[in-house]
HTML snippet that shows the backbone in 3Dmol.js (N, CA, C, O; Angstrom):
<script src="https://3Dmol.org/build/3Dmol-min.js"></script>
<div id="view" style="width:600px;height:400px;position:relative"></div>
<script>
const pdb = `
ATOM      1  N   UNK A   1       0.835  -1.187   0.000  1.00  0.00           N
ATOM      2  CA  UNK A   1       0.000   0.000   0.000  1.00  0.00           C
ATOM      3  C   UNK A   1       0.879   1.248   0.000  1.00  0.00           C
ATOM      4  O   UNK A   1       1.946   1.253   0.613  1.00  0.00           O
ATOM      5  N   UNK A   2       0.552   2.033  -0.506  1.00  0.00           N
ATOM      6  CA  UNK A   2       0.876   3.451  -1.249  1.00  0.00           C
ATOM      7  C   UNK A   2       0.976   4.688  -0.258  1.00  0.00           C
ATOM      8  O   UNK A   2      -0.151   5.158  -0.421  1.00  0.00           O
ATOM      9  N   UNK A   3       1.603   5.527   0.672  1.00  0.00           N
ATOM     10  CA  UNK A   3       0.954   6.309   1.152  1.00  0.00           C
ATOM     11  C   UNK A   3       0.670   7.720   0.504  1.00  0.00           C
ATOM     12  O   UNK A   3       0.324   8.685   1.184  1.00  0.00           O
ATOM     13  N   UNK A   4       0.885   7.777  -1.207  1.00  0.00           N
ATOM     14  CA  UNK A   4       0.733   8.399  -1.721  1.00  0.00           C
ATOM     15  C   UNK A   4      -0.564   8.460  -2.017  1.00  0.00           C
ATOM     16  O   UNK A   4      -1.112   7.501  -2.559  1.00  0.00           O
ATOM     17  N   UNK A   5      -1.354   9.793  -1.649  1.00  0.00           N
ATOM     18  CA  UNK A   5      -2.758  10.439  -2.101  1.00  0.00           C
ATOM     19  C   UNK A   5      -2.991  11.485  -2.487  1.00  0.00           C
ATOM     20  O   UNK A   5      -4.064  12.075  -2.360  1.00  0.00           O
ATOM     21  N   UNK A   6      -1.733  11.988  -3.174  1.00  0.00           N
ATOM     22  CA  UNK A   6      -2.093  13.056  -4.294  1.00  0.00           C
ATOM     23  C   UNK A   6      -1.914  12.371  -5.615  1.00  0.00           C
ATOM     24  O   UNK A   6      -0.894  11.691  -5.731  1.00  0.00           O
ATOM     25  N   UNK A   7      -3.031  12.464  -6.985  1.00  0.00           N
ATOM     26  CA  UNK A   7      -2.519  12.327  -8.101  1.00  0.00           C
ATOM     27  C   UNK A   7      -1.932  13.311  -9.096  1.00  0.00           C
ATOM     28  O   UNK A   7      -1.633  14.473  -8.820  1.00  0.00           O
ATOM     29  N   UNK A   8      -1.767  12.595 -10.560  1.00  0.00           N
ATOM     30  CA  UNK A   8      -1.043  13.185 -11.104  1.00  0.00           C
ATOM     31  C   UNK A   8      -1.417  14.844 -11.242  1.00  0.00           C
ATOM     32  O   UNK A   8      -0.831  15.797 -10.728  1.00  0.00           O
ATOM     33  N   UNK A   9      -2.426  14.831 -11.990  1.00  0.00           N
ATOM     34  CA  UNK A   9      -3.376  16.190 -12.279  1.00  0.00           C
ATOM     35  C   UNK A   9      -2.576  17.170 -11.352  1.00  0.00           C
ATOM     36  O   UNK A   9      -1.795  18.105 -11.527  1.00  0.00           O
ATOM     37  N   UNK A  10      -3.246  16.391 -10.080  1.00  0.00           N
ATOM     38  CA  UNK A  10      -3.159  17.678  -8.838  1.00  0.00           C
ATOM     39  C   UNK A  10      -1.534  17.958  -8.263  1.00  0.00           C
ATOM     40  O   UNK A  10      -1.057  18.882  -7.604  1.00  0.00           O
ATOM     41  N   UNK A  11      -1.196  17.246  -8.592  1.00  0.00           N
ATOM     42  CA  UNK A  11       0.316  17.488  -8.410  1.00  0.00           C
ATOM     43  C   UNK A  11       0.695  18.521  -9.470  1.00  0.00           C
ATOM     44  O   UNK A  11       1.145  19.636  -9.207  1.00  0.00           O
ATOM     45  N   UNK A  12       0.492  18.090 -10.569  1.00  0.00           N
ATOM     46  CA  UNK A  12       0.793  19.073 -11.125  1.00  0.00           C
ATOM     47  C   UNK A  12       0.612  20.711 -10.796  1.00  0.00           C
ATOM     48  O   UNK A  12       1.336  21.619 -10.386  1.00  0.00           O
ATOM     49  N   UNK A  13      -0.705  20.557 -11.197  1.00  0.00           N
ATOM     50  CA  UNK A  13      -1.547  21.754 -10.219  1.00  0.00           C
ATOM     51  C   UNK A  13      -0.877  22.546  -9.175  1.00  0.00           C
ATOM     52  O   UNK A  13      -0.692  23.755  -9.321  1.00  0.00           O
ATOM     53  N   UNK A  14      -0.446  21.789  -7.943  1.00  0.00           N
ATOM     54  CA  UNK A  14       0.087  21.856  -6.935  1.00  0.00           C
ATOM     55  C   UNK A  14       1.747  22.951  -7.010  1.00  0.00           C
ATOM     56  O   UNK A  14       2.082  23.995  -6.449  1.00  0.00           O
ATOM     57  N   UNK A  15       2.380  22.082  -7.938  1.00  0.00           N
ATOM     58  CA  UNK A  15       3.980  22.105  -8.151  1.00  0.00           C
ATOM     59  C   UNK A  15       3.412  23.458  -9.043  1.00  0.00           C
ATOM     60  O   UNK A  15       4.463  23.579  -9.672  1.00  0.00           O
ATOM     61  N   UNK A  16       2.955  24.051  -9.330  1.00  0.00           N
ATOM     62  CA  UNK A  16       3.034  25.272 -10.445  1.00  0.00           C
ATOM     63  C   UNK A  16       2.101  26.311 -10.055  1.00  0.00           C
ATOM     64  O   UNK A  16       2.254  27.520 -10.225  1.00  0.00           O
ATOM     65  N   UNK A  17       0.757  25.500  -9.316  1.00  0.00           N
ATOM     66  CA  UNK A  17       0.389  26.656  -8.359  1.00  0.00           C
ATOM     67  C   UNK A  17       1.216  27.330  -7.537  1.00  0.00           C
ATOM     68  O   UNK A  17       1.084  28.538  -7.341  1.00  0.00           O
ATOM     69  N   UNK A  18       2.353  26.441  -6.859  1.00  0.00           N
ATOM     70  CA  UNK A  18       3.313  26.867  -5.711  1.00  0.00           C
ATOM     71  C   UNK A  18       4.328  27.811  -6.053  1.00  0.00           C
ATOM     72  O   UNK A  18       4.449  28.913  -5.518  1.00  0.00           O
ATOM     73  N   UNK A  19       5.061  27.348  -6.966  1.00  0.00           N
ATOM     74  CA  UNK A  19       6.130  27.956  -7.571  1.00  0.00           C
ATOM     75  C   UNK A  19       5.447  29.684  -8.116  1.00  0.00           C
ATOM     76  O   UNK A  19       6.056  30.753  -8.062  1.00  0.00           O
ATOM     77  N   UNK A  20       4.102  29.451  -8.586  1.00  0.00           N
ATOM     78  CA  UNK A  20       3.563  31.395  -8.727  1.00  0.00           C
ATOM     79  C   UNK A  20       3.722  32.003  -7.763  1.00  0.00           C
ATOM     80  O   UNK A  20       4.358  33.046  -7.609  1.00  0.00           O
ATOM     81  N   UNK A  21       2.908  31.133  -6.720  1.00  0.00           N
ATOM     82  CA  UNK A  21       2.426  32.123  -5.171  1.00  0.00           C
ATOM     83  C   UNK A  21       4.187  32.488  -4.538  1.00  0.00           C
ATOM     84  O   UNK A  21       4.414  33.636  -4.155  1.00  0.00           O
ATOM     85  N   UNK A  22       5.060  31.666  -4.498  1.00  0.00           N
ATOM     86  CA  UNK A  22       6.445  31.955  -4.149  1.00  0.00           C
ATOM     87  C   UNK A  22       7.093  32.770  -5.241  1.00  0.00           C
ATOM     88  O   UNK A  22       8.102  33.298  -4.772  1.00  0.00           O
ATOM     89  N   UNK A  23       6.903  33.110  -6.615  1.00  0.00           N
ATOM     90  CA  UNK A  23       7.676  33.905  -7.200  1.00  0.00           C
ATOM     91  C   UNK A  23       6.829  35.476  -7.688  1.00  0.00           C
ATOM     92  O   UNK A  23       7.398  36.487  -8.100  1.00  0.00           O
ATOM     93  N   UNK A  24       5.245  35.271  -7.475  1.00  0.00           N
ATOM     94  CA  UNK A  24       5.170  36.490  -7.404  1.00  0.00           C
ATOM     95  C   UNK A  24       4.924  37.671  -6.796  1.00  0.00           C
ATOM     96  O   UNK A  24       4.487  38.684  -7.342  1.00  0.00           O
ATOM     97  N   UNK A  25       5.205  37.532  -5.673  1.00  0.00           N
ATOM     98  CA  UNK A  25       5.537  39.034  -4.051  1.00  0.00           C
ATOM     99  C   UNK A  25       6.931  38.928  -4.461  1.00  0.00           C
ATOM    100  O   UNK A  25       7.601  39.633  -3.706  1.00  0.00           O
ATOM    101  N   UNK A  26       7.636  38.362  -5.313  1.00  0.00           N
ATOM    102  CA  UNK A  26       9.394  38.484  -5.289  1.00  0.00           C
ATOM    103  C   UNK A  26       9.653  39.198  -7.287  1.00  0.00           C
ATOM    104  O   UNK A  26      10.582  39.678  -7.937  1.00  0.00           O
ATOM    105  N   UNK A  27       8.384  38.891  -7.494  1.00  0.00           N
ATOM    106  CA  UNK A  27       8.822  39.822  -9.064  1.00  0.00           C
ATOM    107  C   UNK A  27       7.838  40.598 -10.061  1.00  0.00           C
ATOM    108  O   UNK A  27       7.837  40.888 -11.258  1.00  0.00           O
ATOM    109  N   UNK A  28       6.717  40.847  -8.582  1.00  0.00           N
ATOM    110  CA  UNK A  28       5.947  41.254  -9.707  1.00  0.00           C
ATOM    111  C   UNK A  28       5.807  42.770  -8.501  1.00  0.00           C
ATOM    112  O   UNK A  28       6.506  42.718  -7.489  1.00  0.00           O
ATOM    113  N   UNK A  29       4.847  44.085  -8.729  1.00  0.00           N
ATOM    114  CA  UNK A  29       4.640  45.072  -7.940  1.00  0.00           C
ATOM    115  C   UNK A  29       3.672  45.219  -7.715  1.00  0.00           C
ATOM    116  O   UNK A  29       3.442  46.422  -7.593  1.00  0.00           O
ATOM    117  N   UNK A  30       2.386  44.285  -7.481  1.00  0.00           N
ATOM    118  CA  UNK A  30       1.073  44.063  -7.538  1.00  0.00           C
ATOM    119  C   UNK A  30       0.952  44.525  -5.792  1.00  0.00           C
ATOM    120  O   UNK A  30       1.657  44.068  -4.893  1.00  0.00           O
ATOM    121  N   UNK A  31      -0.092  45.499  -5.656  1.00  0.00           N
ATOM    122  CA  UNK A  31       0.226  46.115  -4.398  1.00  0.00           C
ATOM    123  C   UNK A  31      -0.580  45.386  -2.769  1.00  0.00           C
ATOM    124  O   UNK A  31      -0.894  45.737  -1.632  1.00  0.00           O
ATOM    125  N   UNK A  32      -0.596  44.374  -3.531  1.00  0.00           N
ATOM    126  CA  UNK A  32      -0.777  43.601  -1.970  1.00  0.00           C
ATOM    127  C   UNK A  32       0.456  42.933  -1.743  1.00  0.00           C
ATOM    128  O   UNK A  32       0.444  42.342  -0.663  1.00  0.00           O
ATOM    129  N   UNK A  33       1.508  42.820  -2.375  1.00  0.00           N
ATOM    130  CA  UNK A  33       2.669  42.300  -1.714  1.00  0.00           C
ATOM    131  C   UNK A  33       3.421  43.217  -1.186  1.00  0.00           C
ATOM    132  O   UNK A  33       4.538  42.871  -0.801  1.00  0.00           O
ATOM    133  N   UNK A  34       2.881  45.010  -0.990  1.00  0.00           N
ATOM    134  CA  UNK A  34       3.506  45.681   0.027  1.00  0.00           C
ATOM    135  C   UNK A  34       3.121  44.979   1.469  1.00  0.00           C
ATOM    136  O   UNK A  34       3.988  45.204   2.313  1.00  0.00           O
ATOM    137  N   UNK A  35       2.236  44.339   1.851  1.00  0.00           N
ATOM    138  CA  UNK A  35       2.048  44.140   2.702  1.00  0.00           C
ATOM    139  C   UNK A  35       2.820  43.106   3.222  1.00  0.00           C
ATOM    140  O   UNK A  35       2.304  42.094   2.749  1.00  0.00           O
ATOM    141  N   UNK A  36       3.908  42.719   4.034  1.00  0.00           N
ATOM    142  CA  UNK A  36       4.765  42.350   4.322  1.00  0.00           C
ATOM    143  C   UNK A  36       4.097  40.476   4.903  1.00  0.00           C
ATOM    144  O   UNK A  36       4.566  39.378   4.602  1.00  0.00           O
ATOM    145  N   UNK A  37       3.070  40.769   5.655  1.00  0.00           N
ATOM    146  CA  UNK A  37       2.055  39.106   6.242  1.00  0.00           C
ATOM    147  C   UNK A  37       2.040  39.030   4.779  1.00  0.00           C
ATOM    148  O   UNK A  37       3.096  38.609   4.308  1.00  0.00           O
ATOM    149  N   UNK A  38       1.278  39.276   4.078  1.00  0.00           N
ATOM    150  CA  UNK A  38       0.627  38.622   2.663  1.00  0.00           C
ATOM    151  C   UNK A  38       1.422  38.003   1.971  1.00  0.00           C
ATOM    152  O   UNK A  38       1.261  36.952   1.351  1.00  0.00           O
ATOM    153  N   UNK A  39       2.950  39.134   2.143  1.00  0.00           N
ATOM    154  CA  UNK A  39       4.192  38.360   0.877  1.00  0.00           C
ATOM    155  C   UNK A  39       4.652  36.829   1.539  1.00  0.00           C
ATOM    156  O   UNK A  39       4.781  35.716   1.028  1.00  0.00           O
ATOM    157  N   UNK A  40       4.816  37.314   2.829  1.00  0.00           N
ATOM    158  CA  UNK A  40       5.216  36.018   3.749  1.00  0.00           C
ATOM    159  C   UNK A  40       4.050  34.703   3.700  1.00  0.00           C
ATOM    160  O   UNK A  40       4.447  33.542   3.808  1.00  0.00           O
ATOM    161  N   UNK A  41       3.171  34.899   3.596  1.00  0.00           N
ATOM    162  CA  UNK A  41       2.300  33.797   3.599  1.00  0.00           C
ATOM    163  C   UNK A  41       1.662  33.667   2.035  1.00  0.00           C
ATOM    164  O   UNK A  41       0.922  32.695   1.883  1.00  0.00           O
ATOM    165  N   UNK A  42       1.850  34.470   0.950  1.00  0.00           N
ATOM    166  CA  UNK A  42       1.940  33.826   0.188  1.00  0.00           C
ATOM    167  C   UNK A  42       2.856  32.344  -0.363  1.00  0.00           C
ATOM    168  O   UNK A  42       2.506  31.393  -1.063  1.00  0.00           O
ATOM    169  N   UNK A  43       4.429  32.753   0.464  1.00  0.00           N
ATOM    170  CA  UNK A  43       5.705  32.023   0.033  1.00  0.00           C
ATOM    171  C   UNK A  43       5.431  30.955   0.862  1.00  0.00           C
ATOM    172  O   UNK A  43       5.650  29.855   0.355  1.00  0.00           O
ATOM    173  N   UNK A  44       5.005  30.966   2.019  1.00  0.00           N
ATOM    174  CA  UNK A  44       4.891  29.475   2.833  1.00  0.00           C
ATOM    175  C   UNK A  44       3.521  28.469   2.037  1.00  0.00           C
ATOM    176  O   UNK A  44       3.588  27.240   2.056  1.00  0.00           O
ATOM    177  N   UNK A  45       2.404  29.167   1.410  1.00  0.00           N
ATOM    178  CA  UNK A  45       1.693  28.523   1.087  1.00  0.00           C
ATOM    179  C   UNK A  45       1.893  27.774  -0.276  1.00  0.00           C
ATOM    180  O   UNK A  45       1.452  26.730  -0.756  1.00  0.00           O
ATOM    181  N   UNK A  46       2.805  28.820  -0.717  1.00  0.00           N
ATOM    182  CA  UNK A  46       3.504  28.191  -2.205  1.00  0.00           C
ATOM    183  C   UNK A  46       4.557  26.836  -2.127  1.00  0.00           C
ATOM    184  O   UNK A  46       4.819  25.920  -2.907  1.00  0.00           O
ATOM    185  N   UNK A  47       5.065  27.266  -0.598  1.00  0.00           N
ATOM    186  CA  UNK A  47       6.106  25.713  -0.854  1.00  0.00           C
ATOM    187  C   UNK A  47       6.088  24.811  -0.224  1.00  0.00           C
ATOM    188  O   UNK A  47       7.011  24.004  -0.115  1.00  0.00           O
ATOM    189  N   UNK A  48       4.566  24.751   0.556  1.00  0.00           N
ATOM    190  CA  UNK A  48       3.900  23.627   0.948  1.00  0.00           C
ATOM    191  C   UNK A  48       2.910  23.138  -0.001  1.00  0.00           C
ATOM    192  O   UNK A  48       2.793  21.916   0.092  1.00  0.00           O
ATOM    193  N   UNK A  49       2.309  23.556  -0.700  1.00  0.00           N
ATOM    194  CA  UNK A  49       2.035  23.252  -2.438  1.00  0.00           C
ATOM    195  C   UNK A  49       3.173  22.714  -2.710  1.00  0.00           C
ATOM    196  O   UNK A  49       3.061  21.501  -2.534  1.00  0.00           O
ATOM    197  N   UNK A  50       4.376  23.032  -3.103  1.00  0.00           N
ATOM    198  CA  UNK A  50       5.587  22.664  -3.762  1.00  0.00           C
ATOM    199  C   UNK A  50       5.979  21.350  -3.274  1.00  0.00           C
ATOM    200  O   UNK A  50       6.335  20.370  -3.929  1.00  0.00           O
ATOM    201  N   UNK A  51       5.861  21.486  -2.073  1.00  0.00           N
ATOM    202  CA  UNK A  51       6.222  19.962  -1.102  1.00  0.00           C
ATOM    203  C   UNK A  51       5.426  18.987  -1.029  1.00  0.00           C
ATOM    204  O   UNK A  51       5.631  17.773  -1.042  1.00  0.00           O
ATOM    205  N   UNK A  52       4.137  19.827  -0.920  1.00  0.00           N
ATOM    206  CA  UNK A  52       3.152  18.170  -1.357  1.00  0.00           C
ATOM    207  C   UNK A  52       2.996  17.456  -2.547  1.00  0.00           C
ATOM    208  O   UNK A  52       2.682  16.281  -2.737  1.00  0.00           O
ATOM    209  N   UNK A  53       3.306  18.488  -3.423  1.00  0.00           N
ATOM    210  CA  UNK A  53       3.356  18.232  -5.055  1.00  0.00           C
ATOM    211  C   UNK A  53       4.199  16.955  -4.928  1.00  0.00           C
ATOM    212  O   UNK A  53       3.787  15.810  -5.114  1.00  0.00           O
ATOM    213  N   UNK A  54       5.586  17.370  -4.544  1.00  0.00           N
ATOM    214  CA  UNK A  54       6.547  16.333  -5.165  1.00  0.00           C
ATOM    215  C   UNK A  54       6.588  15.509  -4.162  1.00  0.00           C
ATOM    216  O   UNK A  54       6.289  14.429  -4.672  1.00  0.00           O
ATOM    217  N   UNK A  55       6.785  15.330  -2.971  1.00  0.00           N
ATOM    218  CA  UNK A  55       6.034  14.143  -1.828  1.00  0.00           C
ATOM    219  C   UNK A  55       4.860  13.613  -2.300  1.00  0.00           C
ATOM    220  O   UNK A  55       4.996  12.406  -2.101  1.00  0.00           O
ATOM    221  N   UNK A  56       3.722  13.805  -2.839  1.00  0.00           N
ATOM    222  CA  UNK A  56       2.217  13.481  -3.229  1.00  0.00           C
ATOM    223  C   UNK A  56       1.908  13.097  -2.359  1.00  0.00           C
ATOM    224  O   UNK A  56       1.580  11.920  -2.210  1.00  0.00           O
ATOM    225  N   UNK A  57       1.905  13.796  -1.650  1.00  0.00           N
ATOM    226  CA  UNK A  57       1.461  12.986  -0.077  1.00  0.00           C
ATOM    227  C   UNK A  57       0.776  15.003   0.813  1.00  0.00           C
ATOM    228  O   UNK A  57       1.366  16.051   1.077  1.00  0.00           O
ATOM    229  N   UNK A  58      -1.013  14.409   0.969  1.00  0.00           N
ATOM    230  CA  UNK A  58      -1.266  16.110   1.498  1.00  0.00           C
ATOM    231  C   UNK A  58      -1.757  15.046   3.216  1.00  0.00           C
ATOM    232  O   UNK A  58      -2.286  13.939   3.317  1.00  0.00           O
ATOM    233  N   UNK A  59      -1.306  15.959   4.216  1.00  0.00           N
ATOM    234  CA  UNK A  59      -1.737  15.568   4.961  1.00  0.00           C
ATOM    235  C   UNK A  59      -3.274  16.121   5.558  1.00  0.00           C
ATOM    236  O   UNK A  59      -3.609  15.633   6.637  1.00  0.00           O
ATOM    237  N   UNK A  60      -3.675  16.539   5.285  1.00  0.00           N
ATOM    238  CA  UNK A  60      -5.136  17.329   5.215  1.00  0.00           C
ATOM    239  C   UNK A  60      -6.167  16.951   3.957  1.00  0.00           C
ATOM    240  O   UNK A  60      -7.210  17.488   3.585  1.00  0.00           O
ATOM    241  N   UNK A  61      -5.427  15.795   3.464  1.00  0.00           N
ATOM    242  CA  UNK A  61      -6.242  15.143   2.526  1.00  0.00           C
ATOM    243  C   UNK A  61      -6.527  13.604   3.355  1.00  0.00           C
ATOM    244  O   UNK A  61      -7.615  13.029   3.358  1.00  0.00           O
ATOM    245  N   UNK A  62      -5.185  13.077   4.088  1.00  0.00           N
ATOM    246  CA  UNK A  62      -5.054  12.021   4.452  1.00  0.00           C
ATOM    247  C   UNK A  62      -6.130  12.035   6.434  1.00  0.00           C
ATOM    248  O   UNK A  62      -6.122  11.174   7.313  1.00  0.00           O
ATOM    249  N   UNK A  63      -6.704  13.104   6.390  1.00  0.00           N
ATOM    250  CA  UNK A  63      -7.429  14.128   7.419  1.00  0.00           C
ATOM    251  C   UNK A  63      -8.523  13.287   6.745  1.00  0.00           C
ATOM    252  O   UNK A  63      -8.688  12.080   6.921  1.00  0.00           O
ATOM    253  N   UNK A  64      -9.154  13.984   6.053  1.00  0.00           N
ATOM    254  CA  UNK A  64     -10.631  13.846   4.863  1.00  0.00           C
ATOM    255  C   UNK A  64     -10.794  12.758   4.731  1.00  0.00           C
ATOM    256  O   UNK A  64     -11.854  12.181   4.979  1.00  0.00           O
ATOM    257  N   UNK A  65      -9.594  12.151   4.236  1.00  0.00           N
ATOM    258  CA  UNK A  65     -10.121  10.494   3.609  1.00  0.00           C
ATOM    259  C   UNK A  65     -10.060  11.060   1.905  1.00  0.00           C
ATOM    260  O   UNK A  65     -10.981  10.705   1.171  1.00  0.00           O
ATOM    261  N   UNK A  66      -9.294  11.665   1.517  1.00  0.00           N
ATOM    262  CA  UNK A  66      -9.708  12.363   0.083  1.00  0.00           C
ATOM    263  C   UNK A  66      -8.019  11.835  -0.244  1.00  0.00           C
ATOM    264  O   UNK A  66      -7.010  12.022   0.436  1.00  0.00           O
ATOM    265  N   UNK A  67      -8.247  10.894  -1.963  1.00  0.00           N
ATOM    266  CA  UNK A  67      -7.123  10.417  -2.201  1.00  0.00           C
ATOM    267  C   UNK A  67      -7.137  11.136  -3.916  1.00  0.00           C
ATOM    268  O   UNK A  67      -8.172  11.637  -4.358  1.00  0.00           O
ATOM    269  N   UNK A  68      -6.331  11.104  -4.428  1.00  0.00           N
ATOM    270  CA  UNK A  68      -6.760  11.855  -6.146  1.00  0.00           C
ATOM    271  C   UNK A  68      -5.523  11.228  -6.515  1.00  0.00           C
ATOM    272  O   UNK A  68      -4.791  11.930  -7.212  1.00  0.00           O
ATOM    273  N   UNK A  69      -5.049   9.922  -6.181  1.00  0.00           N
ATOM    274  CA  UNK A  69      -4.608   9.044  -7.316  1.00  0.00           C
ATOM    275  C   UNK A  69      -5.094   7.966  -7.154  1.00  0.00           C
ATOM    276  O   UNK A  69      -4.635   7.055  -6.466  1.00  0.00           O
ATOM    277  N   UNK A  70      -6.475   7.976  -8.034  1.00  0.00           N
ATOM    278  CA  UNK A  70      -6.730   6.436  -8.575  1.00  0.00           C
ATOM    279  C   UNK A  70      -6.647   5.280  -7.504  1.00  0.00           C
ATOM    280  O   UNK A  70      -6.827   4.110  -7.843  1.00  0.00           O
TER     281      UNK A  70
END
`;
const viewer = $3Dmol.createViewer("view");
viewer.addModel(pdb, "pdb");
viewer.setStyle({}, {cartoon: {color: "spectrum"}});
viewer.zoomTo();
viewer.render();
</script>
């Protein structure tokens, strides 16, 4: 048995959702990333996306009972 319960799709999803939310308070001037909480918790939410992506493993899925590989 697998303890992987993210699938492909959402991994994907995941790994490229993450990588935006972490690169854009760092390159874009969109004025909610003056706000210093927002930039910061954009980047943590981006590379825990990033980490579950490539782990495939969400623990707040494994919470639910919610698996999205097959």
């Amino acid at each position: 048995m697998s303890i992987a319960n993210v699938g492909s799709t959402d991994r994907i999803i995941r790994i490229l959702g993450g990588i935006i939310l972490i690169a854009a308070p760092l390159v874009t001037s969109f004025g909610l990333w003056e706000n210093q909480t927002a930039r910061i918790l954009a980047i943590v939410i981006g590379a825990i996306l990033v980490l579950t992506g490539l782990l495939r493993f969400c623990g707040l899925y494994k919470i639910l009972g919610i698996r999205t590989n097959g």
